[in-house]
SERO-4910 file (N, C-alpha, C, O; in steps of 0.05 Angstrom, whole numbers):
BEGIN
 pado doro    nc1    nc2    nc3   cac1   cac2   cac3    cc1    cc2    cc3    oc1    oc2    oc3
  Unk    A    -96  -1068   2022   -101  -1042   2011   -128  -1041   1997   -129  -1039   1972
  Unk    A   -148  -1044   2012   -174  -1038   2009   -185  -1020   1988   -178   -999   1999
  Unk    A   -197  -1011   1963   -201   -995   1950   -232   -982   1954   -251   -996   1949
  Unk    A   -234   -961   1961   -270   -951   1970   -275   -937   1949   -255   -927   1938
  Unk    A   -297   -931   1936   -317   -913   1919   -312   -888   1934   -315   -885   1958
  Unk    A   -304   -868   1912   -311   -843   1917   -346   -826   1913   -369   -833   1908
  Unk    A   -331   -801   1921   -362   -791   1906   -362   -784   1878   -382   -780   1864
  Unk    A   -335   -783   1871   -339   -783   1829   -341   -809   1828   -333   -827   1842
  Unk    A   -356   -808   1804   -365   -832   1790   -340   -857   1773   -328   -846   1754
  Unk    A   -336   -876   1776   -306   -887   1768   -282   -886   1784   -264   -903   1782
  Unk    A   -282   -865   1801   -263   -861   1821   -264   -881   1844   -285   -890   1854
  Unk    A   -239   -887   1851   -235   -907   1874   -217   -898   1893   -210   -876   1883
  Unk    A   -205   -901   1916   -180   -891   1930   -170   -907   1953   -185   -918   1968
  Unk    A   -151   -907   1956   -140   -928   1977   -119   -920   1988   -108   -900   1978
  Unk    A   -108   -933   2013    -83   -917   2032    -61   -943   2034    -66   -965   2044
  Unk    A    -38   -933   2021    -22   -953   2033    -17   -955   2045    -26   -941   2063
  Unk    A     13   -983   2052     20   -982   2078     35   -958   2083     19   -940   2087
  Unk    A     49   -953   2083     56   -924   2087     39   -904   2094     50   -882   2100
  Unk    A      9   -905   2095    -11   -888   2087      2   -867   2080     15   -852   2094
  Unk    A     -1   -865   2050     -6   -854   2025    -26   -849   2018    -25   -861   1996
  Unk    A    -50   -838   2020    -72   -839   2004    -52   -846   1972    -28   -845   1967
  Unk    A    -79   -852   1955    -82   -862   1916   -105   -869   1914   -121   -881   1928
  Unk    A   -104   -853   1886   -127   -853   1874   -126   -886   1846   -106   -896   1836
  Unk    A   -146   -893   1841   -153   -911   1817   -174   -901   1803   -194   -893   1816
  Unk    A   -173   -901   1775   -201   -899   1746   -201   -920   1749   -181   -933   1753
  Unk    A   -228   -931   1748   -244   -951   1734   -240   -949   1707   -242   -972   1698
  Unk    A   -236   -937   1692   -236   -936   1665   -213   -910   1653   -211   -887   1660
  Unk    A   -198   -927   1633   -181   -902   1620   -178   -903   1598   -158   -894   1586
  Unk    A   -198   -915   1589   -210   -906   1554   -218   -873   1557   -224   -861   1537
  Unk    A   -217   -862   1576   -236   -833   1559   -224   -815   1544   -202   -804   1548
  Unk    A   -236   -813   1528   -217   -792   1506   -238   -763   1514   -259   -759   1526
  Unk    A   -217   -744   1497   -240   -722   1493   -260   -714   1468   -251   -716   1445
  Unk    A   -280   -706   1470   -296   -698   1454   -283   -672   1436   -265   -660   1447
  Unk    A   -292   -665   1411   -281   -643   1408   -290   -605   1419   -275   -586   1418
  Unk    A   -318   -607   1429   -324   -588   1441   -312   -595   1466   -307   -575   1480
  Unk    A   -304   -620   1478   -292   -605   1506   -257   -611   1507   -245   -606   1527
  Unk    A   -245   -619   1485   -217   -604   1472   -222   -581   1473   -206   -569   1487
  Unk    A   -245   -560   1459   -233   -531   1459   -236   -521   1480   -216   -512   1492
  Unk    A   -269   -517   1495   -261   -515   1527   -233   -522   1546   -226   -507   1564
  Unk    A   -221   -540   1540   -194   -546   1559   -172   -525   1540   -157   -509   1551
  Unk    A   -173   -527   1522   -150   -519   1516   -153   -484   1514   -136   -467   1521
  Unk    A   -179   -479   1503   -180   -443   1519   -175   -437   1543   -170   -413   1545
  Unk    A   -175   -450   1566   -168   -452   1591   -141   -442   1600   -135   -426   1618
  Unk    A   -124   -460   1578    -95   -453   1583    -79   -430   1582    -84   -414   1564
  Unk    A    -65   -427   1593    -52   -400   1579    -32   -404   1560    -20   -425   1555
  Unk    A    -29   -380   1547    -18   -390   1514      8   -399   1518     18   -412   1500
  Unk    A     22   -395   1541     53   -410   1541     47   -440   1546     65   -455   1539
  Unk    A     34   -447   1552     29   -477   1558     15   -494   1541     17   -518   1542
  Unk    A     -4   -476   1519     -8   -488   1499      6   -510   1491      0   -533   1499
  Unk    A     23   -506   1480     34   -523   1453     46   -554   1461     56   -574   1450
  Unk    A     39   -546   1484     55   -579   1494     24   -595   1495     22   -615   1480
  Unk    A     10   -590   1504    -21   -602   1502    -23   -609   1464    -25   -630   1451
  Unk    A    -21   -582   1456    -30   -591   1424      2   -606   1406      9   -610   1383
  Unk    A     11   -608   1427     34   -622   1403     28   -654   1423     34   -674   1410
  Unk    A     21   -658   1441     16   -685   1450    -14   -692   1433    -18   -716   1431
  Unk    A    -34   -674   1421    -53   -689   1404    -45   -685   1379    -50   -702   1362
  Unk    A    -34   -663   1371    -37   -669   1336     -5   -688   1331     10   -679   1313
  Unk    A      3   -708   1342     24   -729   1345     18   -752   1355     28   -774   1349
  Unk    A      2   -747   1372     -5   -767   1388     16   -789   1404     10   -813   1407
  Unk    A     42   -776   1414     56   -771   1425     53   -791   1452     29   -797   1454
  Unk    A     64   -798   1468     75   -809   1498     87   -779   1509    103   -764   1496
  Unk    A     77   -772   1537     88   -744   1550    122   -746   1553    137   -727   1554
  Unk    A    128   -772   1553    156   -780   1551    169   -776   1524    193   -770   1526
  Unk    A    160   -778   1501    165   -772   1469    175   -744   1471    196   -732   1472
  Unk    A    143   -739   1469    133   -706   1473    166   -686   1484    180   -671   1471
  Unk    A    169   -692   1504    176   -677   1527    203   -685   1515    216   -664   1513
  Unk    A    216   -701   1509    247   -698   1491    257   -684   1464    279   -683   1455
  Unk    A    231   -672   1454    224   -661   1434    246   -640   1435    253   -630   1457
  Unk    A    261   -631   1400    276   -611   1396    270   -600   1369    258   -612   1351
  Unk    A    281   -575   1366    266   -556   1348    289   -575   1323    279   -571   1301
  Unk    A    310   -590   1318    323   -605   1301    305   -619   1289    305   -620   1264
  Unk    A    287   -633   1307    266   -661   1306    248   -653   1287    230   -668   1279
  Unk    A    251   -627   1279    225   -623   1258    242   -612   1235    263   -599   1234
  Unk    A    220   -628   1209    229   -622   1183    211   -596   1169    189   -597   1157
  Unk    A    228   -574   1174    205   -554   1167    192   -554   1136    172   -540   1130
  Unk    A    208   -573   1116    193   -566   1084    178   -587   1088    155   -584   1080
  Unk    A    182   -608   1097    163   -630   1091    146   -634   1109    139   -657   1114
  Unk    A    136   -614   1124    116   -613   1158    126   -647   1164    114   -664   1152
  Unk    A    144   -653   1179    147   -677   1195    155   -667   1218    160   -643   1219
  Unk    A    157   -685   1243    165   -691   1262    174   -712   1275    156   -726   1286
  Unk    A    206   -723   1279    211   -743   1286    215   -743   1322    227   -728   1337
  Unk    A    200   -767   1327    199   -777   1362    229   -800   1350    231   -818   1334
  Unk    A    249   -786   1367    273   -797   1372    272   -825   1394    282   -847   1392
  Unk    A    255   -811   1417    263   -822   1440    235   -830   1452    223   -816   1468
  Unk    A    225   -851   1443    208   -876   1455    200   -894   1461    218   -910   1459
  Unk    A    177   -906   1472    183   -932   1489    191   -957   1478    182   -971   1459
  Unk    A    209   -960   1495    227   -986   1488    204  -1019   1499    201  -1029   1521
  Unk    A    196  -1025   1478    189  -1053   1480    198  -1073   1484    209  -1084   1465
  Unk    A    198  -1084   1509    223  -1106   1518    211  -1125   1505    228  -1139   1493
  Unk    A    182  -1134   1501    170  -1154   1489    176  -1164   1459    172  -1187   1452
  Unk    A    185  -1144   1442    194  -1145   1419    233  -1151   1423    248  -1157   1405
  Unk    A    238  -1148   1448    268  -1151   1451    284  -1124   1434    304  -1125   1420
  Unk    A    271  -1108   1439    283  -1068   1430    299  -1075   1457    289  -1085   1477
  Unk    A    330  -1066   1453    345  -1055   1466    348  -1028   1465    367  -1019   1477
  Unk    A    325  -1006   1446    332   -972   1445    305   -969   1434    304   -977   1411
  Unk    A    283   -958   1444    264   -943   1427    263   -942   1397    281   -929   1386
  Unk    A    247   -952   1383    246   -935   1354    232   -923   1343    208   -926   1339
  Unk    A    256   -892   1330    239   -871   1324    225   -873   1305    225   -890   1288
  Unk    A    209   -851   1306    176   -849   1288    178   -831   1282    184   -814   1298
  Unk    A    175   -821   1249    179   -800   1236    146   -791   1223    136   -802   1203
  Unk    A    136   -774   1235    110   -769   1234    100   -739   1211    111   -717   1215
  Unk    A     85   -743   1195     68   -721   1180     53   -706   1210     46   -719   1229
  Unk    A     49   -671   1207     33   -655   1223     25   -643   1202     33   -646   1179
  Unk    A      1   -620   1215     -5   -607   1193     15   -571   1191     30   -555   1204
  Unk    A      8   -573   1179     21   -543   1160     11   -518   1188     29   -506   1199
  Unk    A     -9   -514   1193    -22   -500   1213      2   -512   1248     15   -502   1265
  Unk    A     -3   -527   1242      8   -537   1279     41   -528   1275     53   -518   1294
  Unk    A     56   -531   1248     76   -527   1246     84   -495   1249    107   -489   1256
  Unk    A     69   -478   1244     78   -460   1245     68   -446   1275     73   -423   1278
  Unk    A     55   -460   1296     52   -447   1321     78   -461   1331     88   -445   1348
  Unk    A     91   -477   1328    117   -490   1332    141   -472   1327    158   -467   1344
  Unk    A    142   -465   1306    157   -447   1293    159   -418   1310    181   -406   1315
  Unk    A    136   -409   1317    136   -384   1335    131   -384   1367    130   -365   1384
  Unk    A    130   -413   1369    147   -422   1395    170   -416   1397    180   -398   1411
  Unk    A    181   -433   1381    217   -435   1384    222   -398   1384    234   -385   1401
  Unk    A    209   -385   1359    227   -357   1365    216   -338   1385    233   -325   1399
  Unk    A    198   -334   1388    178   -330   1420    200   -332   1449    206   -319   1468
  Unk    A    207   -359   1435    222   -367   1462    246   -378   1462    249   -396   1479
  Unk    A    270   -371   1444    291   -367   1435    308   -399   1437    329   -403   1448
  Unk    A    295   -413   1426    301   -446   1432    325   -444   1415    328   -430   1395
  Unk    A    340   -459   1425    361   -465   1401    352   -499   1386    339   -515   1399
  Unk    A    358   -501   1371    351   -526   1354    374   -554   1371    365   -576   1363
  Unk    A    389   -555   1383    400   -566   1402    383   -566   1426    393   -585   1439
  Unk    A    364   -557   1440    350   -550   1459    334   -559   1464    319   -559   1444
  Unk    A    319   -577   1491    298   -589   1491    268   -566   1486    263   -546   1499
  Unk    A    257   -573   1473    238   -558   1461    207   -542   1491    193   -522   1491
  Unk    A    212   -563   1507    197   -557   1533    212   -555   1558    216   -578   1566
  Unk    A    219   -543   1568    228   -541   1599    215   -547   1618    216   -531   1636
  Unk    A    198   -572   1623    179   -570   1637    173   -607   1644    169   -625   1628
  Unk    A    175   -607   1670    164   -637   1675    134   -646   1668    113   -635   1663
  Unk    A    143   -672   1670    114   -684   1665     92   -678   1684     70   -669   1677
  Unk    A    101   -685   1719     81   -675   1728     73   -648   1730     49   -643   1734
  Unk    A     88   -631   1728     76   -606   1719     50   -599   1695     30   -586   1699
  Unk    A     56   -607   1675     48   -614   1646     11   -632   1665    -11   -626   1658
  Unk    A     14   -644   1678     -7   -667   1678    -25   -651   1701    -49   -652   1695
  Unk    A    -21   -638   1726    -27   -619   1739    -38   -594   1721    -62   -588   1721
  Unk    A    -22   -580   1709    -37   -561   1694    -57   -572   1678    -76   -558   1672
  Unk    A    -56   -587   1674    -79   -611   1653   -104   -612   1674   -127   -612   1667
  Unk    A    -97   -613   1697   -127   -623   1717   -130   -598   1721   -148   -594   1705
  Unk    A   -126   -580   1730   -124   -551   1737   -148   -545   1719   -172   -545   1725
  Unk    A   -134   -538   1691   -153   -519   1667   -171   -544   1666   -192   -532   1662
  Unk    A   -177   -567   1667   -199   -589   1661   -220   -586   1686   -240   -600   1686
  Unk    A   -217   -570   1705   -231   -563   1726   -251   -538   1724   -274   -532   1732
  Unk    A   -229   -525   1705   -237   -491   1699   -257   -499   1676   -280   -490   1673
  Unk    A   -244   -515   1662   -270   -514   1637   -291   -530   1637   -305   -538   1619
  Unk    A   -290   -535   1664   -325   -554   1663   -330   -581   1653   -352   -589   1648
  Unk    A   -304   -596   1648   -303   -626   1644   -325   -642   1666   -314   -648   1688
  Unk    A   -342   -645   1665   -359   -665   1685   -339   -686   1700   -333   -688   1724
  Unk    A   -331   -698   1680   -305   -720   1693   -274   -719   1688   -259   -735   1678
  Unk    A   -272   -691   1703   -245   -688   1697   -214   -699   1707   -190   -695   1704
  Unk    A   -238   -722   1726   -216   -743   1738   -203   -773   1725   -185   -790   1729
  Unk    A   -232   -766   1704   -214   -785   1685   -201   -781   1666   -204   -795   1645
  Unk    A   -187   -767   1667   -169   -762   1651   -140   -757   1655   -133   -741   1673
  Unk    A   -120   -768   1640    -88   -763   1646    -76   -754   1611    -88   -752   1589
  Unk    A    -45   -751   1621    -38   -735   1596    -47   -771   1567    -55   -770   1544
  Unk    A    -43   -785   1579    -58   -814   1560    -75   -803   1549    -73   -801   1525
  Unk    A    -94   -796   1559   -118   -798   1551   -122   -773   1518   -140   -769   1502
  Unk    A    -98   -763   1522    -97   -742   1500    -97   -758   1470   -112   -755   1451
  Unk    A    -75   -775   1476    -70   -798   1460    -81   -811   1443    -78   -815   1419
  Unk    A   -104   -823   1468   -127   -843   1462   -146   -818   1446   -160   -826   1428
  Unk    A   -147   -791   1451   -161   -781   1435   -156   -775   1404   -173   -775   1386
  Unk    A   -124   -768   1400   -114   -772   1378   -118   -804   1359   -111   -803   1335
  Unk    A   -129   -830   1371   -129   -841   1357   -158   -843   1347   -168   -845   1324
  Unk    A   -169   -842   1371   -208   -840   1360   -209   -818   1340   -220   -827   1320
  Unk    A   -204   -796   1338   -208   -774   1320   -195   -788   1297   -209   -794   1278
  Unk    A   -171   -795   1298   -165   -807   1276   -183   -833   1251   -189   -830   1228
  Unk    A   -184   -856   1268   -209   -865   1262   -242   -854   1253   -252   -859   1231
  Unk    A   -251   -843   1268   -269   -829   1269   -273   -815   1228   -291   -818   1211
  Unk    A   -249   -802   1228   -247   -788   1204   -237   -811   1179   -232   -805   1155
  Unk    A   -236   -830   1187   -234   -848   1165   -199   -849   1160   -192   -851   1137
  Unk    A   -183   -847   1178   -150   -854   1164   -154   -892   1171   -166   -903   1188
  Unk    A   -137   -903   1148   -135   -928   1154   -121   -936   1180   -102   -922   1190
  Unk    A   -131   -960   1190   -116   -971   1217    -88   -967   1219    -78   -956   1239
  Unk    A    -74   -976   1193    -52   -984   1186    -28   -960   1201     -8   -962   1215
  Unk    A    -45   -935   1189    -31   -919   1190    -34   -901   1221    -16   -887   1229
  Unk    A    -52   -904   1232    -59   -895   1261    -37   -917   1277    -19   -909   1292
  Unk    A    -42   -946   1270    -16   -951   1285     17   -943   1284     32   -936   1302
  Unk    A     20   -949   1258     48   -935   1260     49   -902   1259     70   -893   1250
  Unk    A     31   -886   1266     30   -857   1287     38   -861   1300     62   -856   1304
  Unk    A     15   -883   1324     19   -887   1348     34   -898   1361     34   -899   1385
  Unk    A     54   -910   1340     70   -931   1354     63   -961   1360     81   -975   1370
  Unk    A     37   -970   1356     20   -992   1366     17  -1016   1344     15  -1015   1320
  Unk    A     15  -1046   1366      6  -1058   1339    -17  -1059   1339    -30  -1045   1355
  Unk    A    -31  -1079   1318    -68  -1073   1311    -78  -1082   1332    -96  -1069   1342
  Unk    A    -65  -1112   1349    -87  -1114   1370    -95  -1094   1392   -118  -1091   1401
  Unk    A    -68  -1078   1400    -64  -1048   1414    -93  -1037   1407   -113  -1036   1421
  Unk    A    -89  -1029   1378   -106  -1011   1369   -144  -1024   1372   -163  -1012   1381
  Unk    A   -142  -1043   1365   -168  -1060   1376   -182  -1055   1395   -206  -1051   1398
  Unk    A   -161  -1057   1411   -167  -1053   1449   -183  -1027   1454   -206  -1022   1461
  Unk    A   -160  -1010   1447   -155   -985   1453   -178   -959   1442   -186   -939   1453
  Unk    A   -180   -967   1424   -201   -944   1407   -219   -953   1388   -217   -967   1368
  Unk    A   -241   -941   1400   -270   -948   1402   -290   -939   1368   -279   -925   1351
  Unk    A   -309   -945   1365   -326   -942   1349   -323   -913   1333   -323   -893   1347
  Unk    A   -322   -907   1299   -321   -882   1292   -343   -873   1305   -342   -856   1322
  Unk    A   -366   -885   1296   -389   -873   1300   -399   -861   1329   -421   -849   1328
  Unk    A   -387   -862   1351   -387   -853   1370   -384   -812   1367   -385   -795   1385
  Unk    A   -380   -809   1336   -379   -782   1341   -404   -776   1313   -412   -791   1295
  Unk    A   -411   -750   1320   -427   -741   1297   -423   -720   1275   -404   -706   1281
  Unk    A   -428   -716   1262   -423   -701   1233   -405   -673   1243   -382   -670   1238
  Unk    A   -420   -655   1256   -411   -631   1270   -384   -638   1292   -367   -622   1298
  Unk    A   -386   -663   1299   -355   -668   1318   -338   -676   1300   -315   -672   1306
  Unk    A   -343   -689   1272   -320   -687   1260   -319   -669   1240   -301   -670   1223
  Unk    A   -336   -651   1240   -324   -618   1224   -303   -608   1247   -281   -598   1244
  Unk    A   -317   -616   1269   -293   -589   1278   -264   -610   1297   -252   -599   1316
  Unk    A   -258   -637   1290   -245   -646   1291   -225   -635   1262   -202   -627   1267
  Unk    A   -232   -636   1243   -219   -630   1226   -209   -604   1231   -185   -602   1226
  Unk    A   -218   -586   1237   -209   -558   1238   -194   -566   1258   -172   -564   1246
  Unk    A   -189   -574   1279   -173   -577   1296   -144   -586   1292   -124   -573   1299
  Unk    A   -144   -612   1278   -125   -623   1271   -121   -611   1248    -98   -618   1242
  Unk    A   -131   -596   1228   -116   -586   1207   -110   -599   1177   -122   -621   1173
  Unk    A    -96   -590   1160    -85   -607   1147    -71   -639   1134    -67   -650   1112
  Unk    A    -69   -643   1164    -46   -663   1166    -52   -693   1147    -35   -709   1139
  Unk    A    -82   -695   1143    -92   -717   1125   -113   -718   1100   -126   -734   1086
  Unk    A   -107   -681   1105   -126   -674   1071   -151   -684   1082   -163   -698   1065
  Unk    A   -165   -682   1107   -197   -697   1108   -215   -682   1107   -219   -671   1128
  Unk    A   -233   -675   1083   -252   -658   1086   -278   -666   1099   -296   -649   1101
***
């Protein structure tokens, strides 16, 4: 199963036996920038919102994400608990363990008029909607808004942006990993230099994310 160069840059593709065409990244560090976060996410239409911005201001697994229930949130103390995540066989987890996460005050309340918008019951999975759906509309509007490389990107890569922004703005390691769920060498690997952003990307990183770490 031979892999050839496409004409995007990083892109690879190959046919199995079966011929299947598949695609491969060269690289799946890319996070997003914060000017082309708002491009993508103006893109969307407003019902589809909130699953994009609750996979970055959580920084979430689409698998987390997507088990999500309007219970799982503590409306006085802006939290959100991920019940249902990846189980680390390497640690010998026989059940996911949950992560009880701070959001900001702002994200909480587009949540809030989700659920009544759209008559969720607090027993109710909070999204009706598969992953590949969710990751398709993701390439879709990343097409519309002029992403140069909008092939590198998957619902991960939201993730990986939630933790660079995080860094970026100065939260300690400590605490980006247990967000993320990760240990430090994870985080090592995974997310790259603050300085990769500039003064104006983290003003409006902050406006984006909100509250959630008092970062002026």
């Amino acid at each position: 199963m031979k892999l050839e160069q496409t004409d995007k840059e990083g892109l690879k593709k190959g046919i199995r036996s079966n011929e299947i065409s598949y695609s491969v990244r060269d690289d799946r560090s890319r996070f997003f920038y914060p000017n082309e976060w708002i491009s993508f996410i103006n893109q969307v239409r407003n019902k589809n919102k909130l699953i994009y911005e609750t996979l970055l201001q959580t920084g979430a697994r689409i698998s987390e994400a997507l088990a999500l229930k309007p219970l799982d949130f503590d409306w006085d103390r802006n939290n959100v608990t991920l019940r249902v995540t990846k189980l680390k066989a390497r640690k010998n987890e026989r059940v996911g363990k949950a992560r009880t996460l701070n959001v900001s005050s702002q994200f909480m309340r587009k949540v809030r008029k989700y659920i009544s918008d759209n008559y969720v019951n607090d027993s109710e999975l909070l999204f009706n909607v598969h992953k590949v759906s969710v990751y398709l509309t993701m390439r879709n509007n990343l097409k519309k808004a002029g992403i140069k490389d909008w092939w590198n990107f998957g619902l991960h890569n939201i993730r990986k942006t939630t933790g660079n922004w995080l860094k970026a703005l100065g939260v300690p390691a400590e605490e980006i990993c247990l967000r993320l769920g990760h240990d430090y060498n994870t985080y090592l690997k995974h997310y790259g230099s603050p300085n990769l952003f500039d003064r104006k990307d983290k003003i409006q990183i902050v406006k984006i994310l909100g509250d959630v770490y008092d970062v002026k």
